[in-house]
N, C-alpha and C positions, 0 to 999 in steps of 0.2 A: 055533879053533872056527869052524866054519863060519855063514858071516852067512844066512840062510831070505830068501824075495824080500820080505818083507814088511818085514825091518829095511833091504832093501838100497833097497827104494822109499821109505822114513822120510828114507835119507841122501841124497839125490839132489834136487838142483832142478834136473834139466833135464828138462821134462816130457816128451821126446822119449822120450830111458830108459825113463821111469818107463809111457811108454805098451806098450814093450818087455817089458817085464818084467812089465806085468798079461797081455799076449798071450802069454808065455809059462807062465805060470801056470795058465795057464785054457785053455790052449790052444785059443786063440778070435780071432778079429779085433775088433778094438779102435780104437774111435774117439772121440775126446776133442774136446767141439764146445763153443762160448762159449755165454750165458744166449742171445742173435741167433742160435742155429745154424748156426756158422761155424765152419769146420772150424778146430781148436786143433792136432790130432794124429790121426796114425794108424799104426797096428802095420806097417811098410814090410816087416818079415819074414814077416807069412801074406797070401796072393793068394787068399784063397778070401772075397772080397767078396762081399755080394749086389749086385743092377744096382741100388738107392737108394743103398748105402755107395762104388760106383764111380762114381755121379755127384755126391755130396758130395764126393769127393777131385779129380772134375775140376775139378766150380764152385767150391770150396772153401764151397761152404755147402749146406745140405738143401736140396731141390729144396720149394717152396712149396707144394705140392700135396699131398707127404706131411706136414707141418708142419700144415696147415689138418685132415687126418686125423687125425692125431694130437690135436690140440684139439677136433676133433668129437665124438674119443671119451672126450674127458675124461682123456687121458695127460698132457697137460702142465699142467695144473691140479691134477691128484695127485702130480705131481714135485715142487711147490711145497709142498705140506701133509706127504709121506709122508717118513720119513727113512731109510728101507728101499727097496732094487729093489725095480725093477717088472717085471713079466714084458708083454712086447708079440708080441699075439697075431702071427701072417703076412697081409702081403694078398700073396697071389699076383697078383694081376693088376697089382700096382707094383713083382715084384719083389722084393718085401718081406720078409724071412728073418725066423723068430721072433726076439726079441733081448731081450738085458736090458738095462735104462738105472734110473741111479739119479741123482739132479739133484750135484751137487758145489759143495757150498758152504762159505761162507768170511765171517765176523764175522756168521751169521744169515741171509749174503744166498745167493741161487743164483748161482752164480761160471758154469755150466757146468753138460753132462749129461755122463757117461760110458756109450757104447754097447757092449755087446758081443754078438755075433750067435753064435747058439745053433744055427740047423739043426737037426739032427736031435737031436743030442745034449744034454741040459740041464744047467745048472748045478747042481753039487748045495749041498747047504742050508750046508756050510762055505766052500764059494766065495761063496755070496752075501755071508754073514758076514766072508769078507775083502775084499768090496770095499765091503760098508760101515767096517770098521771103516780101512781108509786114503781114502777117502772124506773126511776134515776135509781132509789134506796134500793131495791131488786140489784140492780148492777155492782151497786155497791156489796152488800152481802156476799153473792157470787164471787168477786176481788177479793176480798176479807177471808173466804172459806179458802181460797185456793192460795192464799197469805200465809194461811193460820198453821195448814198442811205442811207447808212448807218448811215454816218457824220450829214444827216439832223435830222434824228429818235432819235440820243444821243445813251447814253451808253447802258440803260435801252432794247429801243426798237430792238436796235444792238443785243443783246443780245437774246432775241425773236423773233428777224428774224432768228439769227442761229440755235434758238431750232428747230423752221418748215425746216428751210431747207438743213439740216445735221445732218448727223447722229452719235451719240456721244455712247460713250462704256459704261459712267462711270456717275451713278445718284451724287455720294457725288460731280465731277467736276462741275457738274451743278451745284450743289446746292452752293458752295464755289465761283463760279462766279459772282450767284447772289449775293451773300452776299457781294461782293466786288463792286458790283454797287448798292446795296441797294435796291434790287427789291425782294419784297416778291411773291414767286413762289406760284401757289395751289397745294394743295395735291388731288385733285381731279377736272380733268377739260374735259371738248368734245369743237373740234374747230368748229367754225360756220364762212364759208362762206358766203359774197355778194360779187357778179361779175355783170360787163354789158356785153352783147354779142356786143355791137355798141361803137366802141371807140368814137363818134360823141354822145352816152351819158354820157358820166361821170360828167357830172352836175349832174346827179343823184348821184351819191355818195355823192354827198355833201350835198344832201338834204337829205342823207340818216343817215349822221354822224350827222346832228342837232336833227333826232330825236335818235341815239344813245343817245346824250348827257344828255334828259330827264331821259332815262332807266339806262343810267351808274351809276348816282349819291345814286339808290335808291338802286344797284345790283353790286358785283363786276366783274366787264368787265377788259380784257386786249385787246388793241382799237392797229390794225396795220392799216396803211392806206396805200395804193399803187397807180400809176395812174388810174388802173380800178379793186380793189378790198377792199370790207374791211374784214378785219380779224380779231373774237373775239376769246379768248381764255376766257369762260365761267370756272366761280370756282363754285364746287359744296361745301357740305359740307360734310369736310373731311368722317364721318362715316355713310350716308345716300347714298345709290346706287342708284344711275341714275338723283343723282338731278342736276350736270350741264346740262345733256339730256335736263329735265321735266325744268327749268331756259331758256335754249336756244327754245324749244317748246313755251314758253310766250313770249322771246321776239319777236318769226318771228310772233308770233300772233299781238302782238302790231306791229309792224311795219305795218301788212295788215291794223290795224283798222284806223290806224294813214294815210296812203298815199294812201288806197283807191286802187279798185280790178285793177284800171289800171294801176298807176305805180307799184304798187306791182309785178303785172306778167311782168313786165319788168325787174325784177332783177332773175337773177340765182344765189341757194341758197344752197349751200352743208353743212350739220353737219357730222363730222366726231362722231366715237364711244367715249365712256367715259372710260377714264381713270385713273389711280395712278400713273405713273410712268412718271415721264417727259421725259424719253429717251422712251415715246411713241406719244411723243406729236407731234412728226412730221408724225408718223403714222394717229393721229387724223385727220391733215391738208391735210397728201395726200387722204383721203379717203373721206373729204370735198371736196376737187377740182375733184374728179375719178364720185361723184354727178351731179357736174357744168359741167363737159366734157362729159355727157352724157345724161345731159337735152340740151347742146348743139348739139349732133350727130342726138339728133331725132328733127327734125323741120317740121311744128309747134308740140312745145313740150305738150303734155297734165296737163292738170291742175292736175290730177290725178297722177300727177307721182312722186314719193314719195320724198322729200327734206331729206332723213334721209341714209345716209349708210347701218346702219343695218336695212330698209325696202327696200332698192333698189331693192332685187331677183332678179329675172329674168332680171331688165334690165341691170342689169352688164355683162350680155354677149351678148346684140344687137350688137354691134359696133364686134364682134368677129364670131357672124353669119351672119351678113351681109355682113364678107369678105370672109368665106368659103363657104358658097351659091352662095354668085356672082362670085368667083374665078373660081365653079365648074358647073358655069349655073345651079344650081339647082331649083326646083318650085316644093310645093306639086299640084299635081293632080287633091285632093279635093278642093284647095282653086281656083285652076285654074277653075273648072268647073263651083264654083258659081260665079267668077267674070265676066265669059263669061255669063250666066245666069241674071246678076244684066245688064248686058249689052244690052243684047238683049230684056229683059222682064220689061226694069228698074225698077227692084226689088229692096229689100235692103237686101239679103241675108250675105254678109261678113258681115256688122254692126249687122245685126243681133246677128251673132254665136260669135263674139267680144265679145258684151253684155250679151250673155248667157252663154260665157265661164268666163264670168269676175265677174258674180255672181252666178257662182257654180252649175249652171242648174237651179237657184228658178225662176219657167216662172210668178210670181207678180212681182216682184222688175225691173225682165228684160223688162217686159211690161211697168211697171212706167216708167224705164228710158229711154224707147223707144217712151214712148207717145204713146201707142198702146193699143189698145182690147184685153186680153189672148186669146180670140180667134183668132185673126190676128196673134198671137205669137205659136202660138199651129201650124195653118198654113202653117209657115214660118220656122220653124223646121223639118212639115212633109214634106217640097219641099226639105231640105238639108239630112235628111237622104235619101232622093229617090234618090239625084246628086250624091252624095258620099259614100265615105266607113268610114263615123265616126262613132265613138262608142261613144259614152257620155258614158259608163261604163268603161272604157278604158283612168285609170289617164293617164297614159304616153302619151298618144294621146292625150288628151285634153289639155296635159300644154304645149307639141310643137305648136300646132297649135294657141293656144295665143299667142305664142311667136313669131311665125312666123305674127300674125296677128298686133302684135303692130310694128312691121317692117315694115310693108305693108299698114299699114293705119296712119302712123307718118315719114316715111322714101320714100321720095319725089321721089329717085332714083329707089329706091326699088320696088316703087308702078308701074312705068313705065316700069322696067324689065318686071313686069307680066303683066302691060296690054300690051305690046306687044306679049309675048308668048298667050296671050288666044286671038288674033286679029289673030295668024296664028292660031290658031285654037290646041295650045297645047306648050308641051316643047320642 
């Protein structure tokens, strides 16, 4: 007698399978994320991702931007209530494919979502019906894997996995837990991300954690390992501010001196803030990864871009203007007219004003970094105030328009919205 996919996902706890065999069922891509939005599983047999499910699989978790989308609209507040899919409408301008997601849960609690991306084609009313009705064992798996993780790391690490990734009411619970597995907590610590964007790298990690091993012995480190992350929880000293910062600053030093400018810029590196209070310590770590998820959204990422949470500025909000610009077909005017200008005359007018908004109008530093004559820069300045209407005495204008400009000259998508509007010849 032949076993149907539905008895043969019943027998299976290896949710890898079982994520297999819903993608082939449904003939759909399929990805299996924790109750944190981290990626659990995904169908490695269909390639027809959309760009939010192929950057979940690089970062290994939902990019932060569609998460806050999704709870804007009140999806993940009805994942929690509803025990039936939900159908999620498309945003196009994130990428966003129609999809179905149904929450996956296990003793009452939400274990997990299961996504599956729709396109053009929809589910019909008995495919929903079979992914709710294997929906309980789905819950279950999800508990199992995030068990299983756990089992391997011991007490210790178990224990500091839940500080990052839950949220606790009560500093003395913490403290009383460690003490019951004998883990001396800091009183003073900032988290430091390593990520790989290429699941096809993570041999890097582990040439990553040998030279951990050098810096640990001399420094106190608390070392998580994950398939594509490593996780320090830096101890400062208790009554000296900002010295897990200024600690964590040496060690991403040593690491560049150590593995050399190439693999280095192959690692994405988020520091979360420094704190006291271990019931912020998982603030530290989401604010290390909100880093990583956004040296990922701008590709290629500039070297320039700051690894530190509290220096991020401004790019903390690309990935939120580049959905309200392209939502609302937006284009400044000015940027439009030198691009068509750089275009026609092949000038280098935007690199330009990037450069000289990025070092606060000083026309020496902007010339150095341009490899230019101040006279060429002086030039090049007087062709952008005659295209446009900038005011270089006009803060608010000049920090939109970098802002707009590290969009447009790191955001691949971005860059092509406008050079299409400035080939018709405007917005």
């Amino acid at each position: 007698m032949t076993m149907d996919v539905k008895d043969m996902i019943y027998r299976t706890d290896d949710i890898h399978r079982v994520t297999e065999l819903i993608s082939s069922k449904l003939n759909k891509p399929v990805i299996i994320e924790n109750k944190n939005f981290e990626l659990v599983s995904y169908s490695a047999s269909m390639d027809e991702f959309d760009q939010t499910q192929q950057k979940t699989i690089l970062s290994k978790k939902c990019p932060i931007f569609i998460i806050d989308r999704l709870k804007k609209e009140g999806i993940v507040q009805r994942l929690e209530k509803q025990p039936t899919p939900i159908r999620v409408q498309p945003i196009e301008e994130l990428g966003f494919y129609q999809r179905i997601v149904i929450a996956a849960k296990h003793l009452g609690q939400t274990m997990g979502y299961i996504w599956v991306q729709e396109s053009e084609t929809l589910l019909k009313d008995e495919e929903l019906d079979f992914l709710q009705e294997i929906n309980p064992h789905l819950g279950k798996l999800v508990y199992d894997a995030y068990a299983k993780v756990n089992a391997k790391e011991g007490r210790r690490e178990e224990l500091l996995w839940n500080l990052l990734q839950h949220e606790y009411g009560s500093e003395n619970q913490l403290r009383n837990e460690a003490t019951l597995a004998k883990l001396q907590l800091p009183e003073r610590f900032s988290v430091l991300v390593f990520a790989i964007s290429d699941p096809g790298e993570n041999y890097r990690l582990d040439y990553l954690e040998k030279v951990v091993e050098s810096f640990y012995l001399r420094r106190k480190l608390y070392l998580l390992k994950s398939d594509y992350q490593i996780v320090l929880i830096v101890q400062g000293e208790t009554d000296k501010e900002f010295s897990s910062r200024n600690l964590a600053r040496e060690f991403i030093s040593e690491v560049r001196d150590i593995a050399g400018h190439k693999v280095f810029y192959r690692f994405l590196i988020g520091l979360g803030k420094e704190y006291t209070s271990l019931i912020q310590m998982r603030k530290s770590f989401l604010e290390a990864l909100e880093v990583i998820e956004t040296a990922n959204f701008i590709t290629p990422r500039p070297e320039t871009m700051p690894r530190e949470f509290s220096k991020l500025g401004v790019y903390r909000y690309l990935a939120a203007l580049y959905e309200k610009n392209s939502s609302e077909d937006y284009f400044s005017e000015d940027l439009l007219r030198l691009m068509k200008k750089d275009r026609e005359s092949q000038t280098d007018l935007l690199k330009t004003l990037e450069v000289y908004l990025a070092n606060n109008g000083k026309g020496k530093q902007t010339a150095n970094d341009l490899y230019i004559h101040p006279n060429t820069l002086n030039y090049r300045i007087k062709q952008i105030l005659e295209l446009t209407n900038i005011d270089f005495n006009d803060f608010n204008m000049k920090s939109y328009l970098y802002t707009e400009l590290l969009l447009l000259n790191n955001v691949p998508a971005y860059y092509q919205r406008y050079k299409e509007a400035a080939e018709r010849g405007g917005s």
